[in-house]
C-alpha positions as CSV (number, residue, x, y, z in Angstrom):
1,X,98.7,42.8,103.7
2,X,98.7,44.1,100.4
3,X,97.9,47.9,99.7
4,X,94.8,48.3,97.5
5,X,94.0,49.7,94.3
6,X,91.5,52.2,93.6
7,X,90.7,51.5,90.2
8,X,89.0,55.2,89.7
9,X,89.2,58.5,92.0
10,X,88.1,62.0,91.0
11,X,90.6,64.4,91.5
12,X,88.6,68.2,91.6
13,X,92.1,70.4,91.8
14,X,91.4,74.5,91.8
15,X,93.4,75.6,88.5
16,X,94.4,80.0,88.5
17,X,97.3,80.6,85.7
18,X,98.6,83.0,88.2
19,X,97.8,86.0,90.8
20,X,96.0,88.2,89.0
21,X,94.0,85.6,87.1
22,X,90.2,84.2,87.8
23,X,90.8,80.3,89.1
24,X,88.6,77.4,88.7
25,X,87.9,74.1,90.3
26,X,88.7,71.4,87.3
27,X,88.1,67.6,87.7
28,X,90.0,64.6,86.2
29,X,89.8,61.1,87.2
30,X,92.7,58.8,88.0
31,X,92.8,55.0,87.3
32,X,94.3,52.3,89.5
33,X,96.2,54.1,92.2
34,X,97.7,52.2,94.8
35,X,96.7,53.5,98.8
36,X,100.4,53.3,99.4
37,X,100.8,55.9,97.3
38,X,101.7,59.4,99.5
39,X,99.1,62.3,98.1
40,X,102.1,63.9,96.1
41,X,103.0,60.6,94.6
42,X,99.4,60.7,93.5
43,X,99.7,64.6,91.9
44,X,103.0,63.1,90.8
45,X,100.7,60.4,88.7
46,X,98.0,63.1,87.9
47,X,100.7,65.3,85.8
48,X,102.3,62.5,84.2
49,X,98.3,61.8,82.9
50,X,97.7,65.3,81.8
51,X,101.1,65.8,80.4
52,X,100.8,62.5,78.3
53,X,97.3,64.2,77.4
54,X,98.8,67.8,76.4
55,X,97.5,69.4,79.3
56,X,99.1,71.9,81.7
57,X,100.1,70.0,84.6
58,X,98.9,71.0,88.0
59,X,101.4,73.4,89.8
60,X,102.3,72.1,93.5
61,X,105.1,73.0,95.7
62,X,107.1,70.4,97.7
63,X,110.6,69.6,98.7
64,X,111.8,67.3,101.3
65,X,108.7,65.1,101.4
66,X,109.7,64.3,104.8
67,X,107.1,66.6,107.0
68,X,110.3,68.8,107.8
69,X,109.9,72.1,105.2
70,X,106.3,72.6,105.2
71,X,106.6,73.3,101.9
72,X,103.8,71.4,101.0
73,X,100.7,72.8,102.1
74,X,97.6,71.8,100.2
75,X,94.0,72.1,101.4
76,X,92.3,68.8,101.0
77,X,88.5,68.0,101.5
78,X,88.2,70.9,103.7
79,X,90.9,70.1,105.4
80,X,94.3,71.4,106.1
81,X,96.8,69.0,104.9
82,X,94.2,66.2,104.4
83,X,92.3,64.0,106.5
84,X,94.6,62.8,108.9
85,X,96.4,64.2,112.2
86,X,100.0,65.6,112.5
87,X,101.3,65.2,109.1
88,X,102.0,67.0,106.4
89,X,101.0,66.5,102.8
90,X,103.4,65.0,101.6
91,X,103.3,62.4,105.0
92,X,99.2,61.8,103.8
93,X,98.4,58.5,102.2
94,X,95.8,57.2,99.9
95,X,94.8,54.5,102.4
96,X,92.9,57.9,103.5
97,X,90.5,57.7,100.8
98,X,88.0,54.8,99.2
99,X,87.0,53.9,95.9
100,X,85.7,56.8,93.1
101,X,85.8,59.1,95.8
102,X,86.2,63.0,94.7
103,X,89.1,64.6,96.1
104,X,88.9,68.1,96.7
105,X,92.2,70.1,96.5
106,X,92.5,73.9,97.4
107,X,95.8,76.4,98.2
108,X,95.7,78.0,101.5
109,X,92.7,80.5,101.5
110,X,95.0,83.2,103.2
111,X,95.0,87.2,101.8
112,X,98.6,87.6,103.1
113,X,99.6,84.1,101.0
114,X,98.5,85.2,97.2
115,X,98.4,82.7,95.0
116,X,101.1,81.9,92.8
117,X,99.6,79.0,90.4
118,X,97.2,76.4,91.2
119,X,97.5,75.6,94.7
120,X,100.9,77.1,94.8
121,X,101.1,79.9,97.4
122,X,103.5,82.6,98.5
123,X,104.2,81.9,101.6
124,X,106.8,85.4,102.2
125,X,104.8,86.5,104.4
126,X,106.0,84.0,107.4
127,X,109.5,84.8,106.4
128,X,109.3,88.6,107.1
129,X,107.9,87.9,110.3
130,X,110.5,85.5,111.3
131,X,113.0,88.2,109.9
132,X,111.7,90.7,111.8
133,X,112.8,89.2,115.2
134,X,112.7,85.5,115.3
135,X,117.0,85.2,115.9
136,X,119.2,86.0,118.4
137,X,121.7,88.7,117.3
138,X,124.9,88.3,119.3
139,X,128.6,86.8,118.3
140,X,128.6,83.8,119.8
141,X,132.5,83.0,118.4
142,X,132.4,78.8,118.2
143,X,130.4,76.1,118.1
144,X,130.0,76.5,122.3
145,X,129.3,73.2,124.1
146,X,125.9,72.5,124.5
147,X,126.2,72.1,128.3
148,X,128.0,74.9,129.1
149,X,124.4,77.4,129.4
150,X,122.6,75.6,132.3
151,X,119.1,75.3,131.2
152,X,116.4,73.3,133.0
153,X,115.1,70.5,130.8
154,X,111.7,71.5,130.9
155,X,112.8,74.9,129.3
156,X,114.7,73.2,126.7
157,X,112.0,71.0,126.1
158,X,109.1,73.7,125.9
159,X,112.0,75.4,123.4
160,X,112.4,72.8,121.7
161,X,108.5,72.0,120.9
162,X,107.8,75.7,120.1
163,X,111.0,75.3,117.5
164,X,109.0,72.4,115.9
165,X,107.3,75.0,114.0
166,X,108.0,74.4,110.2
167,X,105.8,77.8,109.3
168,X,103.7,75.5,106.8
169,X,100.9,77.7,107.1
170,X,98.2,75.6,108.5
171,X,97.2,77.5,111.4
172,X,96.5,80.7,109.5
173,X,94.8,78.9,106.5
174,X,92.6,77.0,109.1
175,X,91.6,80.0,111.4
176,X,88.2,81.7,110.3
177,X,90.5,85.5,110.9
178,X,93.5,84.1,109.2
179,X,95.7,85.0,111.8
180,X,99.5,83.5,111.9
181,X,99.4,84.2,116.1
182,X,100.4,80.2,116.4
183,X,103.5,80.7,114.1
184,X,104.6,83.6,115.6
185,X,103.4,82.5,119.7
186,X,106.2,79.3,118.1
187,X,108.8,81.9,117.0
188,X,109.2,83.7,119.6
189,X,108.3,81.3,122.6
190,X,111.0,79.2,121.3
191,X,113.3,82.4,122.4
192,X,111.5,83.2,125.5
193,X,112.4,79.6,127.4
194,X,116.0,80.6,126.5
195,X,119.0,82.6,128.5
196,X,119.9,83.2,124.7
197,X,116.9,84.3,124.2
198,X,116.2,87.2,126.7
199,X,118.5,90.0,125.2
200,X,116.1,91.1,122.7
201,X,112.7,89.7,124.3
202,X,111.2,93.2,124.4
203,X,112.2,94.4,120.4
204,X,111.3,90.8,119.6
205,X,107.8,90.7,120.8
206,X,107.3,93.9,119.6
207,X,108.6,94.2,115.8
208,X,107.5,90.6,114.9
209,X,103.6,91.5,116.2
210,X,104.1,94.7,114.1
211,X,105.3,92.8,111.2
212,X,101.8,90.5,111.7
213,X,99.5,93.3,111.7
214,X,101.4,95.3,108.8
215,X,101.1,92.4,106.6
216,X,97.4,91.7,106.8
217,X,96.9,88.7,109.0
218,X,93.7,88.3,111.3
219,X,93.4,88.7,115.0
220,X,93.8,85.4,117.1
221,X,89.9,83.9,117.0
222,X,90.4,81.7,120.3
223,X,89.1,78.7,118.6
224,X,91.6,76.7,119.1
225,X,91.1,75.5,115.4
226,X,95.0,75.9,114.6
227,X,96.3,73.5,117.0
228,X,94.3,70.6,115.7
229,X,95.6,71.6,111.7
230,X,99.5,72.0,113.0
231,X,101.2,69.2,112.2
232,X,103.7,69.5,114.8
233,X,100.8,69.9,117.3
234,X,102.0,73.2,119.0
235,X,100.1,74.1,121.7
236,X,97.9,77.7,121.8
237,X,99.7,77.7,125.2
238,X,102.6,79.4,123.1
239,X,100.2,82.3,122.4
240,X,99.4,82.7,125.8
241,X,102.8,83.3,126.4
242,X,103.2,85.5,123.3
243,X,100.7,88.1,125.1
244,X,102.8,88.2,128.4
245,X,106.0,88.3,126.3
246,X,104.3,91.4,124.5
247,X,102.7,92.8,127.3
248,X,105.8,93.3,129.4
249,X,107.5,95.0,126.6
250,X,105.0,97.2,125.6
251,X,104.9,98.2,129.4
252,X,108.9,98.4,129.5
253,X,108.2,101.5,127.0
C-alpha cells in the first residue's frame, strides 16, 4: 500500500537566534509531504522551502538518524520525541500525523540544557555527569576474551539494558522537576551488575549524584513519566538501585 500525501500541514517551530535571545513560536505550511517521510526528512523539506524563500532555516541537531546518538531530541505536540513509543525523532514518521494538522515543535524545556538556536540544545550537561564517574578506571592491557569474567546472564543482561541509555534527554525534559535521575540510575546501574564495575562503586555513586545536583537538575518526581518518553524503555527500577548504590557509599564514609 502506497504512503499518502498530505497535501498541506502546518509546521509551528519555536524560533530563538541564540541563548541569550527572546524565542518565538513561528508557523509555515508544508505542501504534499509524503507519510513515509521520517520527521527530519520533513524539517529536511521545511529548510529547503524557507531557504528557497530567503529565510533562516530552522536549526536542528541530528546525526546518525538511526535512534543510536540521541542527538536528535525535539519536543513534538507535547510530546517527547513525538507521538509514538520507543523511538527517537529521527525513527518518527509522518504516517503519525493527518491532513492540515499543526505540528507543534519545541527544544527540550530543561534549565541545565540552554538553548543553543531553535530547538537546538546543549546537552553538556549529561556529559559531565557521565565524566564524572560513568567509566571504569583500570588497565585492562588487551582486548580480554569476553568469557574469561564469569558473569551470570541475567547481570549481563540488566547491564546491558541500563547501557541502552543514549543520554538523549528525554527523561529530564519530560519530568515536571527536570531531573536526569533515569540517565544517571542507566550510568551507573550499567556498572553496578558488573565485577568491572565494583572498584569504584562507592566514588561513582557519589561524584556523579554530586555532579547532578551541582548542575541544576530536579529531584526525582516518582511519576514514572520518564520511562514512558525513554526510547530505549529503561526501567525506574535502575533508580531504585541508584539509591542503594548511593546509600551504601555514603554509609561507607
Amino acid at each position: 500500500m502506497a504512503d499518502k500525501i498530505l497535501s498541506k500541514i502546518h509546521v509551528k517551530v519555536w524560533r530563538q537566534n541564540n541563548p541569550k535571545a527572546k524565542g518565538k513560536f513561528e508557523t509555515y505550511t508544508i505542501e504534499n509531504i509524503s507519510q513515509g517521510n521520517s520527521f527530519l526528512e520533513m524539517m529536511d523539506i521545511l529548510n529547503d522551502q524557507l531557504i528557497r524563500e530567503g529565510k533562516d532555516p530552522v536549526a536542528f541537531d541530528h546525526d546518525c538518524r538511526e535512534g543510536i546518538c540521541g542527538m536528535c531530541s525535539l519536543y513534538i505536540n507535547g510530546h517527547a520525541h513525538g507521538p509514538d513509543s520507543q523511538v527517537t525523532t529521527c525513527q518518527l514518521h509522518m504516517r503519525k500525523f493527518s491532513e492540515g494538522q499543526t505540528i507543534t515543535v519545541e527544544p527540550w524545556r530543561v534549565g541545565a540544557f540552554p538553548v543553543i538556536k531553535d530547538v537546538m540544545v546543549d546537552r553538556t550537561a549529561f556529559e559531565k555527569i557521565q565524566q564524572a564517574g560513568g567509566f571504569v578506571s583500570v588497565n585492562t592491557g588487551g582486548v580480554p576474551d569476553g568469557n574469561t569474567i564469569p558473569i551470570s546472564q541475567i547481570d549481563a543482561e540488566e547491564a546491558m539494558d541500563a547501557a541502552a541509555c543514549i543520554g538523549c534527554g528525554a527523561c529530564a525534559a519530560t519530568c515536571k522537576n527536570s531531573s536526569a535521575m533515569l540517565f544517571l540510575a542507566a550510568k551507573v546501574s550499567q556498572f553496578a551488575k558488573l565485577p568491572q564495575g565494583q572498584v569504584e562503586a562507592k566514588t561513582r555513586a557519589k561524584s556523579m549524584y554530586a555532579k547532578m545536583d551541582e548542575l541544576g537538575f530536579g529531584a526525582c518526581s516518582n511519576t514514572g513519566a520518564c520511562e514512558l518518553a525513554c526510547p530505549k524503555s529503561i526501567s525506574i527500577a535502575h533508580i531504585a538501585r541508584l539509591n542503594r548504590e548511593y546509600l551504601k557509599a555514603k554509609m561507607a564514609d
